[in-house]
C-alpha positions in Angstrom: 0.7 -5.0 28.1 1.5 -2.0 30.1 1.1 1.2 28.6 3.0 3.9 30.6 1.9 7.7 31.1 5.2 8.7 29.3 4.7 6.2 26.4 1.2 7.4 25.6 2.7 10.7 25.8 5.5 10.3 23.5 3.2 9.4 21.2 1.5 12.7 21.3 4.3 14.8 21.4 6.2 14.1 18.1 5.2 16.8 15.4 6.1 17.4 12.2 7.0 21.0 10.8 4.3 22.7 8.7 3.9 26.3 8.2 0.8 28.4 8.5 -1.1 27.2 5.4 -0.1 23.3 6.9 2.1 22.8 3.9 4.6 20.6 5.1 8.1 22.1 5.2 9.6 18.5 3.7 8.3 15.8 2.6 9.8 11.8 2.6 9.3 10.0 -0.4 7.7 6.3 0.0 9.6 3.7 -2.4 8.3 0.0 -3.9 10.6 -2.4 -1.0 12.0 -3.3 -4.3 13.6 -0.2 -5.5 15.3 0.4 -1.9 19.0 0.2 -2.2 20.8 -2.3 0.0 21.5 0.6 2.8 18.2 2.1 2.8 16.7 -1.0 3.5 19.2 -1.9 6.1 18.2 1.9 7.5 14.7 0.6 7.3 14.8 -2.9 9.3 17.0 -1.0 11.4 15.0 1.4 12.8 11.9 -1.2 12.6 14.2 -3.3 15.1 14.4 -0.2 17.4 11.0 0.3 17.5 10.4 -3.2 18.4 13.0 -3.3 21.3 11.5 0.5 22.7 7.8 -1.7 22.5 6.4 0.7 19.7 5.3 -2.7 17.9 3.5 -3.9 20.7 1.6 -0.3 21.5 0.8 -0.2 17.3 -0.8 -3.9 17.4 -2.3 -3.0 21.0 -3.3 0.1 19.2 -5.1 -2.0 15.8 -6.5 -4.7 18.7 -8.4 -1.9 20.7 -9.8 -0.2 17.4 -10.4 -2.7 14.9 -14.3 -3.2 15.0 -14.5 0.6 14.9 -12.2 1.0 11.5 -13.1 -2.1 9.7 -16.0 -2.9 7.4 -17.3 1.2 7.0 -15.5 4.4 5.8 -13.0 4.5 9.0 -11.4 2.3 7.1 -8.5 4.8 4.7 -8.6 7.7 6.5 -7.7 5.6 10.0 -4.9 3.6 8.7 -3.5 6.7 6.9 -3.4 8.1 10.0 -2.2 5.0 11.8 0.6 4.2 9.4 1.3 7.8 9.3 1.7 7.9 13.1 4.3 4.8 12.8 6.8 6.7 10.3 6.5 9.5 12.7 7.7 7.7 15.2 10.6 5.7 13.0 11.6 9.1 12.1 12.4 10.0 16.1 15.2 7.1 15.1 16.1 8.3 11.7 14.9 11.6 10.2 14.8 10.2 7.2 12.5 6.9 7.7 10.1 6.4 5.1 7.6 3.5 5.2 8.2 1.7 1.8 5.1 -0.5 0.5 4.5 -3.5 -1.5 3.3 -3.6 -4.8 1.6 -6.9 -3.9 -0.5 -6.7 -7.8 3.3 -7.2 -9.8 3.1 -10.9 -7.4 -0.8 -11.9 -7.4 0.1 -15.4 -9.7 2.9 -16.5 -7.5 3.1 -14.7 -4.2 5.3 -17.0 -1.9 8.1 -16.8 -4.9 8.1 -13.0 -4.3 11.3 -11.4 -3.3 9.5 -9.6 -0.9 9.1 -12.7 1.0 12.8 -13.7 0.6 15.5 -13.5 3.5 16.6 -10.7 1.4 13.6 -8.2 3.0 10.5 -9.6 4.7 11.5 -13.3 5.4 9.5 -16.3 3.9 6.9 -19.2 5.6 6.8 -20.2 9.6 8.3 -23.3 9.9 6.6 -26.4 11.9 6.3 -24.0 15.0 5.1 -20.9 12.8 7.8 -19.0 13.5 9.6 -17.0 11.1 13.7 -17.5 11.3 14.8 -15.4 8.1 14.0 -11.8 6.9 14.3 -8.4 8.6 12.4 -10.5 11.8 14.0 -13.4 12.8 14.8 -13.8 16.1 12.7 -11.0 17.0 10.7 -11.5 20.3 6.9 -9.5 20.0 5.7 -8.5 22.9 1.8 -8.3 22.1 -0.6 -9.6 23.4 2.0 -11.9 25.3 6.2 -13.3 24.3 6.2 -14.9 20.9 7.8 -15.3 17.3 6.8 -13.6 14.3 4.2 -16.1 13.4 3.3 -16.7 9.9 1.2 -19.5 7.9 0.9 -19.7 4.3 -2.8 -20.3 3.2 -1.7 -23.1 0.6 1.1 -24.6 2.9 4.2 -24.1 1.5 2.4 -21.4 -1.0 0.0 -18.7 -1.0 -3.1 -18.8 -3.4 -2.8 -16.0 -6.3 -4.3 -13.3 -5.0 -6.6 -10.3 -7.1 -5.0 -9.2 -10.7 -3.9 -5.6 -11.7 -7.1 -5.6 -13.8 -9.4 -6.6 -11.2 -8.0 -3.9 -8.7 -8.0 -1.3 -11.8 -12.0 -2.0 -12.9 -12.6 -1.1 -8.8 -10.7 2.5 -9.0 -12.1 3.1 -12.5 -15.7 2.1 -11.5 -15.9 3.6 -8.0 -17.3 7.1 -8.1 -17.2 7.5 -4.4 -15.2 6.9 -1.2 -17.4 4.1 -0.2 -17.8 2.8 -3.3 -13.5 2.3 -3.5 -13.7 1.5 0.5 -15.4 -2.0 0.5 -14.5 -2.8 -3.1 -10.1 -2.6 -1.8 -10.9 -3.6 1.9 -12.6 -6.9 1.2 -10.2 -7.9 -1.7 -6.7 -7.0 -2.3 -6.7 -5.9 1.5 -8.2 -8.8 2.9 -6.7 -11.1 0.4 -2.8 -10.7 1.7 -3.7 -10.7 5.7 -5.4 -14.3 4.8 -2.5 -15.2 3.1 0.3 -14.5 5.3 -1.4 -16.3 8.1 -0.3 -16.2 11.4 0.2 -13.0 13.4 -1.0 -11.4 10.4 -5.3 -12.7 11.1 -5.0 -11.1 14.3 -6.6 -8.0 14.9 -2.5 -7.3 16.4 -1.7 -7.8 12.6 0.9 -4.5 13.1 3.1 -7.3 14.9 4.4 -8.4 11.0 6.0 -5.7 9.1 4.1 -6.9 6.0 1.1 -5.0 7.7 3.2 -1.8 6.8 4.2 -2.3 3.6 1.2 -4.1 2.7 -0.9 -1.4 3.9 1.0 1.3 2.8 0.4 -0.1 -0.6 -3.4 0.0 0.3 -3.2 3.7 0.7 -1.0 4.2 -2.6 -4.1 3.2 -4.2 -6.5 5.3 -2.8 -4.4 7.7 -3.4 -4.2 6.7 -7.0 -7.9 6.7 -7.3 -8.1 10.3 -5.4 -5.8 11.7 -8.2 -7.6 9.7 -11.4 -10.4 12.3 -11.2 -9.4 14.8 -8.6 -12.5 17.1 -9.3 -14.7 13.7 -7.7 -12.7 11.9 -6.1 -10.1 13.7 -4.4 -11.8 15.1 -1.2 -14.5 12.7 -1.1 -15.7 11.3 2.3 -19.4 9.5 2.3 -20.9 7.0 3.3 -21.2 5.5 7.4 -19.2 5.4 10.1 -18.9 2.3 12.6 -22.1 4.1 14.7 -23.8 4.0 10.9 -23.4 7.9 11.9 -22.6 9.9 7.9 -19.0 9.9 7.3 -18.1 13.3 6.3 -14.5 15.3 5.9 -15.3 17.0 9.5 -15.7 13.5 11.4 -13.3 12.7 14.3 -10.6 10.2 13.2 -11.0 7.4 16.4 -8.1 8.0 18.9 -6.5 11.0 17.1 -7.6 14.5 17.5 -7.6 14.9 13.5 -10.4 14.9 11.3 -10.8 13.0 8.4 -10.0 15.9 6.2 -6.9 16.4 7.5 -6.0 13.0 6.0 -7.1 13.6 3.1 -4.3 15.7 1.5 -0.7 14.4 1.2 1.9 17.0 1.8 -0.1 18.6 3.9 -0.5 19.3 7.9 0.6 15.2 9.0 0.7 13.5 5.6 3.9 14.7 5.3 4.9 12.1 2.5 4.3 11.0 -0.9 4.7 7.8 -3.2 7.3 7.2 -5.8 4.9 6.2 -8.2 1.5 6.6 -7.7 -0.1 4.6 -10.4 1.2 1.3 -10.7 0.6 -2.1 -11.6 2.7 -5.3 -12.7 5.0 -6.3 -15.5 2.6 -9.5 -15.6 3.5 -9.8 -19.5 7.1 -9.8 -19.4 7.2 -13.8 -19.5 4.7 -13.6 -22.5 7.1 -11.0 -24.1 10.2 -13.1 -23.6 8.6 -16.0 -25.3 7.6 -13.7 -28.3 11.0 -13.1 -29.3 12.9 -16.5 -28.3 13.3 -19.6 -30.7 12.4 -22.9 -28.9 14.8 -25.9 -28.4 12.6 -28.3 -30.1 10.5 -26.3 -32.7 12.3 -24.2 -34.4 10.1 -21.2 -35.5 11.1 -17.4 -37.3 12.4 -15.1 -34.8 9.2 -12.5 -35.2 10.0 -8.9 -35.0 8.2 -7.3 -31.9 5.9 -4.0 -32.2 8.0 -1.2 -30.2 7.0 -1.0 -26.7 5.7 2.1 -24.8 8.2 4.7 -23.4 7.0 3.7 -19.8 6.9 0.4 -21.0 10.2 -0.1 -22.5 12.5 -1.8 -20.7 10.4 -2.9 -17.7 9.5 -7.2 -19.0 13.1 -7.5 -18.8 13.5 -7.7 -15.2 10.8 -8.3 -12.2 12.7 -5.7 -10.2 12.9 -2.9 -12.9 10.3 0.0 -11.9 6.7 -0.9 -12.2 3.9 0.3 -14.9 2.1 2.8 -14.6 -1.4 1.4 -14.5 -3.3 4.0 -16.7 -0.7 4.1 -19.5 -0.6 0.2 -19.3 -4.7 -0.2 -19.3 -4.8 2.1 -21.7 -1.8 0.4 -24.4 -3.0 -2.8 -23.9 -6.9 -3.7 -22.1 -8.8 -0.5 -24.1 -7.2 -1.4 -27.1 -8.8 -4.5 -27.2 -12.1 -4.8 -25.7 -15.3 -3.3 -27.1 -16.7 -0.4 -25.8 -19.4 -1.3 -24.3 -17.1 -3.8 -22.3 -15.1 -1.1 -21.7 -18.0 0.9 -20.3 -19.2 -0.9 -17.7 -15.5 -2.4 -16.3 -12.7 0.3 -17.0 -15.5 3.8 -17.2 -12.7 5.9 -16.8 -10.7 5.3 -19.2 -13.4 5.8 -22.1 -13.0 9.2 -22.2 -9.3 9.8 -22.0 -6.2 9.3 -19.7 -6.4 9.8 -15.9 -4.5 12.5 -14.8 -1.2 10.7 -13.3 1.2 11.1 -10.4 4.7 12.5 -10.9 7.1 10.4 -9.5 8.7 11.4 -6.1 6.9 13.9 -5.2 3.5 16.2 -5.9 0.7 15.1 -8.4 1.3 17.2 -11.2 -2.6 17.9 -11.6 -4.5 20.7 -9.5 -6.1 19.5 -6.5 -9.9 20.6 -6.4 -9.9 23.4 -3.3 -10.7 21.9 0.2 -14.7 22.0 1.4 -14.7 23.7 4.5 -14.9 21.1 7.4 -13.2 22.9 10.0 
């Protein structure tokens, strides 16, 4: 692939508006694919389509290709693809101010993935067919240009289905349990993360993964979580940066992000200098109980049985069994409802540590945490 003087340049020269303190002067709010209406999708696959036809797809997965033994398997790992995914909506918003990555909150489809609507013509398109190509979703038809002319290429890892992938719970015990950056880093990278690039299949076990727009969503998910787990205890978590880089050299809030001129700790922060962005909902998890519910309160065709009056639900919860597409859980209130209820403490202990001594401080929706963040170290 040729990359141009003026294309690497283009790159560079985009900027966002911050003032003095780097507060950003607006902020685009990232939504669940699900909660996008009709036109903002459209908006979305729209400029993604763009993008593709200037050859920003191919420079992003020639971008992932060139880097990805340096920010895989050590602590490049969140900071890099904030950046990277970061650097991607900048450039959608050169097409549409208001582009906003959405993400996928792959945990409300870990039993049944390929029946997601997700991966429906409706947004992301479903399996490759015999040739692995793709021919419905926001990609069909599209011709990649990286590393050479092809499809969109996937390949379910059970054929015409994808193995069930990690549970809310398993991904909750990790953010509860991890006291550190690189305790959260390898815990997410080599299980939710690695989980859905195995199961897509295709272009998406490529180191040019960025070629399948589920790489965006899917990994702008992956950063709504370590975002969750920055805000769950902001006084240790929130500006933590340990552990080894890809030399084995410490990672710290002052190291060079690989190809940008940022440092770490500039990623660190949303709504601040480039992370100008937040998520709609920053702790969720699925409505995995909403078949259990309905079967609760329904009368079956062969055995009859009492109709049995059902405890009241939650606020939050209220409301959200009835319909896949409704807006997700938030994960603390739901662990703490249902999983702390019920398991003894020293169970709880060990798997969910957090959430022994009270709720985690939560995210408002669309926009700012509605905690204090802990005063940035000096790294400058």
């Amino acid at each position: 692939m040729k990359i141009t003087t003026a294309f690497i340049a283009l790159a560079a020269i985009i900027g966002v508006g911050v003032d003095a303190q780097g507060v950003c002067g607006s902020n685009v709010i990232r939504k669940e694919v699900r909660r996008l209406t009709p036109s903002e999708w459209n908006s979305v696959s729209s400029v993604a389509r763009s993008m593709n036809d200037a050859g920003w797809l191919g420079w992003f997965a020639y971008l992932h290709n060139q880097y990805f033994n340096v920010i895989h398997g050590n602590e490049f790992f969140f900071p890099w693809h904030r950046r990277f995914i970061r650097d991607f909506e900048i450039v959608g918003q050169t097409y549409d101010r208001n582009f906003a990555l959405p993400y996928w909150d792959e945990l409300r489809d870990f039993a049944n993935p390929a029946a997601s609507e997700v991966l429906s013509a409706k947004f992301l398109g479903t399996n490759g067919r015999d040739d692995r190509c793709v021919r419905d979703g926001n990609q069909a038809g599209w011709t990649l240009t990286y590393p050479d002319r092809h499809c969109l290429r996937r390949q379910y890892n059970a054929g015409a289905r994808i193995n069930a992938w990690y549970s809310p719970e398993f991904i909750q015990s990790i953010l509860s349990r991890s006291t550190r950056m690189s305790q959260l880093r390898p815990g997410i990278e080599f299980s939710l993360h690695g989980a859905i690039h195995i199961a897509m299949g295709g272009d998406m076990v490529q180191n040019h993964s960025p070629n399948d727009f589920v790489f965006w969503i899917h990994h702008a998910n992956i950063d709504r979580i370590w975002a969750v787990w920055q805000m769950m205890n902001p006084n240790q978590n929130y500006w933590s940066m340990d552990g080894f880089d890809s030399a084995n050299r410490p990672m710290q809030l002052g190291t060079p992000v690989p190809h940008y001129n940022d440092l770490a700790g500039d990623t660190v922060q949303l709504g601040m200098k480039k992370m100008c962005y937040f998520y709609d909902n920053g702790n969720t998890i699925t409505n995995r109980r909403r078949s259990l519910l309905e079967r609760r309160g329904e009368t079956k065709k062969c055995i009859p049985r009492p109709i049995v009056s059902l405890p009241p639900l939650p606020p939050l919860v209220e409301g959200v069994f009835n319909n896949v597409n409704a807006l997700p859980v938030p994960a603390d209130t739901y662990v703490q409802a249902t999983i702390s209820q019920k398991l003894p403490p020293v169970v709880l202990d060990k798997w969910f540590p957090s959430f022994t001594g009270g709720a985690a401080p939560n995210v408002t929706t669309g926009g700012a945490p509605n905690v204090a963040i802990p005063k940035a170290p000096d790294f400058q």
